[in-house]
C-alpha positions in Angstrom: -30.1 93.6 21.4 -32.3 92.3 18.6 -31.4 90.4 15.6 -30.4 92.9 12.7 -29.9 91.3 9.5 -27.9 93.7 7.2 -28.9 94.5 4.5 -32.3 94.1 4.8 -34.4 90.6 4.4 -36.6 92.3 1.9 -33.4 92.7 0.0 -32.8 89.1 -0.6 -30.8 88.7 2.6 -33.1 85.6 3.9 -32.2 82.1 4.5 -30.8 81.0 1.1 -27.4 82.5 2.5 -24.9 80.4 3.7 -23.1 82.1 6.1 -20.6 81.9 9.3 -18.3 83.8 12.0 -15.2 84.4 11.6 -13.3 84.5 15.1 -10.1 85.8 16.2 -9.2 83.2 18.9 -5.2 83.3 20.0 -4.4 85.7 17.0 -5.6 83.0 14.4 -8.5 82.9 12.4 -11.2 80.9 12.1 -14.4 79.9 10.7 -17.6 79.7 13.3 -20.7 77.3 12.2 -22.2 77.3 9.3 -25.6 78.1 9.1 -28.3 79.4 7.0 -30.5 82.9 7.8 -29.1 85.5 6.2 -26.3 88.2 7.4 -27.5 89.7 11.1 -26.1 90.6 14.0 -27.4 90.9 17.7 -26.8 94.9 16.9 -29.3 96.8 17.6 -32.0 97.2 20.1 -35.7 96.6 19.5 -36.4 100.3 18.7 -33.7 101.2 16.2 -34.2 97.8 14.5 -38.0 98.1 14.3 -37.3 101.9 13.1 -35.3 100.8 10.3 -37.5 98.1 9.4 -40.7 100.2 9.5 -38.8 103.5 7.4 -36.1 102.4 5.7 -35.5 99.6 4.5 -38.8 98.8 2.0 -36.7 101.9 -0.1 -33.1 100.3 0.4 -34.9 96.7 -1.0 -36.4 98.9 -3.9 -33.3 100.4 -5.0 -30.6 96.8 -4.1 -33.4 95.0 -6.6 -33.5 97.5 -9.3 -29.9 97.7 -9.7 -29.4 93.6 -9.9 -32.1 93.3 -12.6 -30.1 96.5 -14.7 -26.7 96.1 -14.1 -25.6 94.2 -16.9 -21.8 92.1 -16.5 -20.9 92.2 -20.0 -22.2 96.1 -20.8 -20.5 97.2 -17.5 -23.6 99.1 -17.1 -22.6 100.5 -13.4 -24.6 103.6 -13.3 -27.9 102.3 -14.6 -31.4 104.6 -14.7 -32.3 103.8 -11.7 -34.5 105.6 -8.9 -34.4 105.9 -5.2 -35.3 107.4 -2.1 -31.4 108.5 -1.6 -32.0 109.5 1.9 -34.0 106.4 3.2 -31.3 104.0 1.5 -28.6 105.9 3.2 -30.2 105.4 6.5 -30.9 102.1 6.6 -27.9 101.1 5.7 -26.0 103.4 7.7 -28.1 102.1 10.9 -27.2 98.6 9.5 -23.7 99.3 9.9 -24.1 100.1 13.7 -25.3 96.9 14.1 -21.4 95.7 13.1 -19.7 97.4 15.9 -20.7 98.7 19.6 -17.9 100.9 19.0 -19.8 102.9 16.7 -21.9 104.4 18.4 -19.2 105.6 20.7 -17.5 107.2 17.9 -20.0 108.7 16.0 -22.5 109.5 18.7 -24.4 112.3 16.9 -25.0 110.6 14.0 -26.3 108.0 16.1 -28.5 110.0 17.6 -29.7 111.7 14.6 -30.5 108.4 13.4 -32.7 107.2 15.8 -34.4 110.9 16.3 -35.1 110.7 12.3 -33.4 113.9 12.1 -34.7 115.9 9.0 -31.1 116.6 7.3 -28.4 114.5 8.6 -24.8 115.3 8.0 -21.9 113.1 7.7 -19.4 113.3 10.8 -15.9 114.6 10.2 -13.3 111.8 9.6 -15.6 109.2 8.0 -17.2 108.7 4.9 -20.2 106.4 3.4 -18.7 104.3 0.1 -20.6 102.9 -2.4 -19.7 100.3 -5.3 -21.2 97.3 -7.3 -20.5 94.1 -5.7 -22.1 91.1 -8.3 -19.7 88.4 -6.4 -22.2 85.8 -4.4 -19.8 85.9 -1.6 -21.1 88.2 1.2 -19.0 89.9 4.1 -20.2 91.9 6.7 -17.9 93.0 9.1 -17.2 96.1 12.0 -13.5 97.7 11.9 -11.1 96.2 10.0 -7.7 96.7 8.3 -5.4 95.2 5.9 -2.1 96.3 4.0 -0.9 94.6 1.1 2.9 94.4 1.5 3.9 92.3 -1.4 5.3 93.9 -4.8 3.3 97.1 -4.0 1.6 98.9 -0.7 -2.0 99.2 -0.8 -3.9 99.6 2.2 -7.9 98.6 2.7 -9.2 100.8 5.9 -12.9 100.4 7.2 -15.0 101.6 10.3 -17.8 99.2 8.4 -18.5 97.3 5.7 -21.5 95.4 3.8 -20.2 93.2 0.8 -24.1 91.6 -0.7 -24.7 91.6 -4.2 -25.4 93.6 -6.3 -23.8 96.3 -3.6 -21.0 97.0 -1.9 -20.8 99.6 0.7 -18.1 101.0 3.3 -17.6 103.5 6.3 -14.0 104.5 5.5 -12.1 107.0 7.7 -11.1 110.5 5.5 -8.6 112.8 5.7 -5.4 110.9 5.9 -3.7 114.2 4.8 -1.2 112.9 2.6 -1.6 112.7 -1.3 0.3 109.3 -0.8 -2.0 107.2 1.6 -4.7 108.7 -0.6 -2.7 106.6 -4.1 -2.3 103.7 -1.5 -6.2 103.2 -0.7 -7.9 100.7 -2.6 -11.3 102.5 -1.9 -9.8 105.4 -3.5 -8.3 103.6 -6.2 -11.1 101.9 -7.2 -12.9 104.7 -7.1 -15.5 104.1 -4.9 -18.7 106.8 -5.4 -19.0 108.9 -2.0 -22.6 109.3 -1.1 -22.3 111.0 2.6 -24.7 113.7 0.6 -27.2 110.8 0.1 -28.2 111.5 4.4 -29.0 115.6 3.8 -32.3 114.7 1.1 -35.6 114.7 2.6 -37.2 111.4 3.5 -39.8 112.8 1.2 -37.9 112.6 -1.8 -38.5 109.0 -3.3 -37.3 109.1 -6.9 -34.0 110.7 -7.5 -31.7 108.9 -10.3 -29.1 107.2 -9.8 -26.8 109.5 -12.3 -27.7 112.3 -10.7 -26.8 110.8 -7.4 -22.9 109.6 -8.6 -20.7 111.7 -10.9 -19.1 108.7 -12.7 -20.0 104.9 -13.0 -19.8 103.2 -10.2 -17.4 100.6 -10.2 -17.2 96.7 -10.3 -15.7 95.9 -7.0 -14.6 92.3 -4.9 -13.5 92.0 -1.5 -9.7 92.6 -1.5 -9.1 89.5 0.6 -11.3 87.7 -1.7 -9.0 88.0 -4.8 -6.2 85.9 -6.0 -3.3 87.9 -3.8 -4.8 87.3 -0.7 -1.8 86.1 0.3 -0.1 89.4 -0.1 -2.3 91.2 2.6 -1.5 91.1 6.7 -5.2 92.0 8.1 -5.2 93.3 11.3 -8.5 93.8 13.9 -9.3 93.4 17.7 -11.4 90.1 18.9 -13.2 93.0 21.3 -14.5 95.4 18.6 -14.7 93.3 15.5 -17.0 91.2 14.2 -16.5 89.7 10.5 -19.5 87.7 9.0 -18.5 85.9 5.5 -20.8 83.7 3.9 -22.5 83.1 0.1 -25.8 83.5 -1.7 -25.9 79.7 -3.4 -26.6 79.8 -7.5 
């Protein structure tokens, strides 16, 4: 496996960011070493990563750039005129996010493979769905499956096969098709909601200037960690040392 930083370097994802691991060691949690490089992973192998780097993500840079110098804090400008290459976005980041989790690609094995074959149309797999939202926080998170309940005052429940918290994005792999109107109230993805974009993998790679707002059917919105607002003591997060691997750092001022 090579190193795979996610999201891409080109996307501001260099050294400047502060980041460490956070280990599950004796069901506690704690904080690796700190160290500066960027978000990555030993995820991928030379051919994927190399792929992604040669393809991809130049167009998911492009897009992650032109959305921090438009979106505007105090306009709440979330769905700015902006245009990308919808299809190369989604695939870099989507190969990013097997770079969180071996699991992955034991999951969703055709999509993996459609990935790496640079498969003309790709289609989303049943029971998962790509998330996207504006993230402006300077704390980063990258992390494979994770889960957490909020069990004080009300239930809430955060639910993720991946996720990629780095300004000015946020993006998630969430699992679909709970089939009760009530889990769907409880989700905080759904809630908030989070634009699905599992659409964004069926354009040509040819097609290199879509707009946003044609993209998204409403604003996209303004979105923090859950664990990294003021109730975080109201959540029990749950995860397995074997399959999950959380990365939390911060892009300094």
């Amino acid at each position: 496996m090579t190193k795979a930083h996610v999201p891409p370097q080109a996307a501001g994802n260099r050294e400047r960011v502060v980041s460490a691991n956070v280990r599950l060691k004796d069901r506690v949690l704690g904080h690796g070493r700190i160290a500066q490089g960027g978000m990555w992973f030993h995820g991928l192998c030379s051919e994927c990563n190399s792929m992604a780097g040669a393809h991809y993500d130049a167009a998911y840079a492009d897009f992650s750039n032109a959305m921090l110098a438009r979106v505007n804090l105090q306009q709440r400008l979330y769905l700015p005129p902006v245009r990308l290459a919808p299809a190369r976005v989604a695939r870099s980041i989507r190969i990013g996010m097997f770079a969180t989790s071996p699991h992955l690609r034991v999951m969703f094995r055709g999509l993996a493979e459609d990935l790496r074959n640079r498969r003309d149309r790709i289609t989303m797999p049943d029971g998962a769905s790509l998330r996207l939202a504006v993230c402006l926080d300077r704390r980063t998170r990258l992390a494979g499956m994770y889960n957490a309940v909020r069990v004080i005052r009300h239930i809430e429940h955060y639910d993720v096969f991946s996720e990629v918290y780095f300004r000015p994005l946020a993006w998630a792999l969430t699992p679909n098709g709970r089939g009760t109107a009530q889990h769907a109230d409880q989700s905080v993805v759904e809630k908030q909601g989070w634009a699905v974009v599992d659409h964004w993998l069926q354009y040509s790679e040819d097609r290199t200037a879509a707009d946003l707002r044609s993209l998204c059917r409403a604003p996209l919105p303004l979105v923090l960690h859950p664990l990294n607002g003021h109730d975080r003591d109201e959540w029990m997060e749950f995860m397995s040392d074997k399959v999950t691997a959380i990365l939390e750092g911060e892009i300094p001022a």
